[in-house]
C-alpha positions in Angstrom: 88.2 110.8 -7.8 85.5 108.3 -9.2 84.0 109.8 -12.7 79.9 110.4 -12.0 79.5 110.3 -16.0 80.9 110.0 -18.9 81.5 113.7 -19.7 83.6 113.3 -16.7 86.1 110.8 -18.3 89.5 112.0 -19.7 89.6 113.2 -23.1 91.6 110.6 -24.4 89.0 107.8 -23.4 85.7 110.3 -24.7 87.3 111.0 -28.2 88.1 107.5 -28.7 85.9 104.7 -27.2 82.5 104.0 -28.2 79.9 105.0 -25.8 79.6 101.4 -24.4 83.1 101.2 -24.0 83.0 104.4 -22.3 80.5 102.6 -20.2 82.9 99.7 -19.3 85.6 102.3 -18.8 83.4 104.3 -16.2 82.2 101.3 -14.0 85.4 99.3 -13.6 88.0 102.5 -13.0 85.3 103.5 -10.2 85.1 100.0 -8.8 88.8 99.6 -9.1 89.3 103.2 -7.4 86.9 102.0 -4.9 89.0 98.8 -3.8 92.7 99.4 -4.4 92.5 103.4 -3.7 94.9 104.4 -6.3 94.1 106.5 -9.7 96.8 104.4 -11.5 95.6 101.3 -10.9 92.3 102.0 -11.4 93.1 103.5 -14.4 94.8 100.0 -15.4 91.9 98.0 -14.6 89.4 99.9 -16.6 91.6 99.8 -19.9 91.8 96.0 -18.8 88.0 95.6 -18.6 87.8 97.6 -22.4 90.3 95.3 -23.9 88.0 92.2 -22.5 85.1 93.5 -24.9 87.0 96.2 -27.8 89.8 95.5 -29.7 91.8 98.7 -31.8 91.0 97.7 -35.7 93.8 98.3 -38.2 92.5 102.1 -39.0 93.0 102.8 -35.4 88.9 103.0 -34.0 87.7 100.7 -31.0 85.7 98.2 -32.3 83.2 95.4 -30.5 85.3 92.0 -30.2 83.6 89.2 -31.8 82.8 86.7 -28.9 
């Protein structure tokens, strides 16, 4: 089921992303649910899509990737 906000997102990706991450996150698991029908995949493609803009630092927080 496609996530209509970000209160709607699992916990794990509201207590540790930043909001724009939790942005990314949102958009591409609803467009990935949306074209390949399956909550697992979509789920792979938004972590994907957050990877392409955050990076973990060494204390463990998502930070912005220098571009």
């Amino acid at each position: 089921m496609p996530y209509d906000s970000l209160k709607d997102l699992p916990e794990g990706v509201k207590d540790n992303l930043p909001h724009h991450g939790q942005e990314i996150y949102k958009e591409a698991f609803n467009s990935a649910l949306n074209e390949y029908k399956k909550e697992e995949t979509a789920h792979k493609v938004a972590w994907s899509a957050v990877k392409n803009k955050y990076e973990k630092s060494e204390d463990g927080y998502w930070i912005r990737k220098d571009s």
